[in-house]
N, C-alpha and C positions, 0 to 999 in steps of 0.2 A: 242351857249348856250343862251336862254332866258336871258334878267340879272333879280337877284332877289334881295329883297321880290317883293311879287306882291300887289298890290290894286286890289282886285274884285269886275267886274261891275257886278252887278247885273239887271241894267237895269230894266227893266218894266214888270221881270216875276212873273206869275200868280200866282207862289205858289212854294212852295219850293222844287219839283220834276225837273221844269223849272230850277233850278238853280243846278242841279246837276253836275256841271262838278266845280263851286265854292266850292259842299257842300265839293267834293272828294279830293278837295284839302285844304281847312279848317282841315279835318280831318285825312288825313294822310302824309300833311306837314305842319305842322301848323306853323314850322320857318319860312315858304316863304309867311304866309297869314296876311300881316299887317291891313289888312282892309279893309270894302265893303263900295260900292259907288252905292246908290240904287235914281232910279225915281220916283217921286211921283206917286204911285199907286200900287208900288213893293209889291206884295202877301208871297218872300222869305227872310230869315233875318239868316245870319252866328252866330249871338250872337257874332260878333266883332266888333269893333267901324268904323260908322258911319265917313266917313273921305269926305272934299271935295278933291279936286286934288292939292288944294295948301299945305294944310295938311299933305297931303300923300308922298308929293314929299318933303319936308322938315323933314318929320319922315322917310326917306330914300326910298322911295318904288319906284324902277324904272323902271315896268311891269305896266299895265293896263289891265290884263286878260277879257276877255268875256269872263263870267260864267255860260253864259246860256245856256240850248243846247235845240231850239227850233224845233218845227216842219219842217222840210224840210231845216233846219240851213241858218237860211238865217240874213244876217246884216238890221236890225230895221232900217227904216229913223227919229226913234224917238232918237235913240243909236247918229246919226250923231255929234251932236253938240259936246258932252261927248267929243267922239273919237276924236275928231279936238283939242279940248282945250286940251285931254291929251298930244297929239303931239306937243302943243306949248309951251305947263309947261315941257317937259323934258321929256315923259314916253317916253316908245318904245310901241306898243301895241302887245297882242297876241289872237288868236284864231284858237279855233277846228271846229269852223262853216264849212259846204261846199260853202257857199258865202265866197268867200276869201276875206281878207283884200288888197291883191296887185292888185284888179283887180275892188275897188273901185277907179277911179281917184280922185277925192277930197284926197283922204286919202294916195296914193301915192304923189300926189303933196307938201301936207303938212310935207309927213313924211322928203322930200327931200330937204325941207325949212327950216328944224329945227333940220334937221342930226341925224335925228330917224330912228328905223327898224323896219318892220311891218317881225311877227312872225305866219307863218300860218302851223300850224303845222297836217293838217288833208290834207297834200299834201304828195304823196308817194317820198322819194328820192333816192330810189331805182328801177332798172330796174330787178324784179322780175320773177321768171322763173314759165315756168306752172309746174303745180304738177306734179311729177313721180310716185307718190305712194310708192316709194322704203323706207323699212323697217328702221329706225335708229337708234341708240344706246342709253341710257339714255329711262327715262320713261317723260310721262307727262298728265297730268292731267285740265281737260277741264270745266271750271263753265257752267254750261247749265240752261236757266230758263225758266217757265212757262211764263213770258211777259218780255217785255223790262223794263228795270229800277226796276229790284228787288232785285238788290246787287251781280250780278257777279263778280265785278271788286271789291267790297268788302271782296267778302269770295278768291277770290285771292291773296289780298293784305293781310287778315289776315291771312290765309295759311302758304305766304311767311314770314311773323313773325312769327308765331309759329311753320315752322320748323328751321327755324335760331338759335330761342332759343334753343330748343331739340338740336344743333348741327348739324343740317340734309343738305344734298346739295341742295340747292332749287334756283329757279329762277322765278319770276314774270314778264313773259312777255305780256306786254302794248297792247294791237288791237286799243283802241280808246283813241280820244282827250285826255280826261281827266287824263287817264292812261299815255299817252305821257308825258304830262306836271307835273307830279306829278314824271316820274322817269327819264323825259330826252332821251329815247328812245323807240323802237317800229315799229308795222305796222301801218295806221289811215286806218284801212282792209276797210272801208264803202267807202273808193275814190278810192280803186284800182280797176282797172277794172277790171270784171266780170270772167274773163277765167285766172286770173292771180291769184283772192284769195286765191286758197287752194294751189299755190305753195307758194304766201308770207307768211304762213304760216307754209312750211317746213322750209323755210328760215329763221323762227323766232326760229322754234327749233330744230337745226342741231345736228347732232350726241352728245354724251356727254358719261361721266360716266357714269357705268351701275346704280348706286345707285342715279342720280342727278336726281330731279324732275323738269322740268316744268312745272308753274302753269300759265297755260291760261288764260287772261280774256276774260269773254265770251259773245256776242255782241246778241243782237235781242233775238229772241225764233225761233223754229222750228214751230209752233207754229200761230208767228204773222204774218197777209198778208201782213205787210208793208215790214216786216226786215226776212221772214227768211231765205232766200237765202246767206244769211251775218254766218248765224248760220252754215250754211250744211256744207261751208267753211272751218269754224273753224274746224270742225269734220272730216273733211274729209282731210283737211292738218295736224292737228295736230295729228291726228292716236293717240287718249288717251288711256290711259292703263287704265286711272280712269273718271269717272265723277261725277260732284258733282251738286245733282241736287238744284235748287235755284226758290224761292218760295217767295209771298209777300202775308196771306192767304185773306186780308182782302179789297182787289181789288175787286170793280163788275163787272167790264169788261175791257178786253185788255188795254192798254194803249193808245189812240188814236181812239179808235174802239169800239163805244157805240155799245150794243148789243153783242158784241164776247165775252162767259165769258169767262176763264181762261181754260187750261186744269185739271184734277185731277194731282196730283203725279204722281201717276199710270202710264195715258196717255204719259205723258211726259217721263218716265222712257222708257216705253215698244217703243215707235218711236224714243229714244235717240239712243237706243242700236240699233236698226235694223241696223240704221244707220252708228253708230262707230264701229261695227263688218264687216262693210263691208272696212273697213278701218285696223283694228285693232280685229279679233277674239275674244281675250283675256281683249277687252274691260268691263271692272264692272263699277256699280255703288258704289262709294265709302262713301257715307252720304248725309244728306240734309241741305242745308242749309236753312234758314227760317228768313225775312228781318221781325222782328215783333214789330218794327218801333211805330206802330199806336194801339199793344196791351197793355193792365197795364201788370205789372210783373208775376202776378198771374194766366190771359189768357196764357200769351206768355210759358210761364213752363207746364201748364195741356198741351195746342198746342202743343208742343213740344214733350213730353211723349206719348201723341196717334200719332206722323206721326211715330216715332221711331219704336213703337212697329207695329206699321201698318207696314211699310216700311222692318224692320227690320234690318236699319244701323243707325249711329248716326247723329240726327237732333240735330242742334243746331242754334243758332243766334250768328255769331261769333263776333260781333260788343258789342253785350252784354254780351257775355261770354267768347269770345276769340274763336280760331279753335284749339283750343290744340286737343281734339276729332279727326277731321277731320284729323289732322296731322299726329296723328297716327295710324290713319286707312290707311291712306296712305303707312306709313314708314311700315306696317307691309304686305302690298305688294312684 
């Protein structure tokens, strides 16, 4: 286990998307997030306190989390110094990077000089079997979005609370970094090799109760040219009974990919389903979720009111309103 609370590096990201895997954990552990540790030039900011490392480590915090999750995830040589002083103040470090922390020597050298442990948690530690496609008991339920970084892992995690409260069987299962670190377990699906994802993702959600829900976190788009191979994955190992499709309206293009705008709803609905019906028949679309982040109250409600009635399930912004909706669109499956 990690030890916790953590200090989040924020590092020298560009804007507060960059820092998503801090934000996910700010926000849905907030007992494990004592405080962010930003470089001069940092564009993202948790609205927690500003700590150095000797601060942090005296206000108890015995993680050093990498909160960034950047392009092609790789460890900054600007991050270096940080990461050495944390390992001599006490911390342990962690990260979801695909640049691993055990495979920088400086940073194994150090960590082994000051009886620290480096935490790489976007390494699979399981030997994974290929997908069978065979049928399994229990339902579950797959976040799908029009681009990366629109809140999949968010309307999962709110999901998973608002069927908890209703009393409902529910389970929120982790695919990436941040998801890992925020419940402790999971697949990190973007490092397993290729012809092994859509069985790691039986393996995430094995027979169960016929009433028990699993709720997916759902990685890439189908969608984006970097990441959707990551997406088909999910769809085609998790065989959903629901999908909930997820949305950010006010993106001009792809995430990484100037020039590719966004798919409609629509688009995305109708190549979801081709999809999960080849996995699963009986696959629906079960609401929309809509990350609306960047609209005032008053956009994000009219927004909301025309996907709905366009769409004809329940759109909502579960972050700002809760997925009580989406819950029981589900429970009523």
């Amino acid at each position: 286990m990690i030890p916790t609370p953590y200090l989040l590096f924020l590092g020298d990201a560009p804007d507060q998307l960059a820092a998503k895997v801090a934000q996910g954990i700010r926000d849905w552990r907030p007992e494990f997030a004592l405080g962010q540790l930003r470089l001069p030039g940092c564009g993202a900011d948790l609205k927690l306190a500003d700590m150095t490392l000797t601060e942090a480590h005296a206000a108890g915090a015995r993680t050093l989390v990498i909160g960034v999750a950047n392009r092609g995830g790789i460890i900054s040589a600007k991050w270096k110094t940080v990461l050495l002083d944390a390992l001599a103040a006490g911390f342990d470090l962690a990260s979801g990077l695909h640049n691993l922390l055990r495979d920088e020597p400086d940073l194994v050298d150090a960590a082994a000089r000051h009886g620290r442990t480096l935490h790489d948690v976007r390494v699979p530690a399981v030997q994974y079997p290929i997908a069978s496609g065979v049928k399994r008991t229990g339902k579950r339920c797959l976040a799908v979005g029009t681009d990366c970084s629109v809140g999949k892992m968010y309307t999962a995690l709110a999901l998973d609370t608002a069927m908890r409260d209703a009393g409902l069987k529910a389970t929120f299962r982790a695919t990436g970094q941040t998801g890992i670190l925020i419940t402790g377990d999971g697949v990190p699906l973007d490092a397993v090799i290729a012809d092994f994802m859509a069985g790691s993702i039986e393996w995430l959600t094995p027979d169960n109760d016929p009433d028990h829900w699993d709720l997916i976190e759902g990685q890439g788009s189908l969608h984006h040219l970097s990441y959707s191979g990551v997406s088909l994955a999910l769809i085609h190992g998790g065989q959903p009974d629901a999908l909930i499709l997820c949305h950010e309206p006010t993106r001009t293009h792809m995430r990484g990919l100037p020039g590719r705008p966004l798919p409609s709803l629509e688009t995305m609905r109708d190549t979801a389903l081709v999809m999960a019906r080849h996995a699963n028949p009986a696959c629906i679309v079960a609401g929309v979720s809509v990350n609306t982040q960047h609209m005032t109250e008053a956009d994000a409600f009219a927004y909301l009111a025309e996907v709905e009635a366009r769409m004809g399930v329940p759109a909502v912004d579960p972050f700002r309103q809760g997925a009580t909706r989406l819950a029981e669109a589900l429970s009523a499956l």
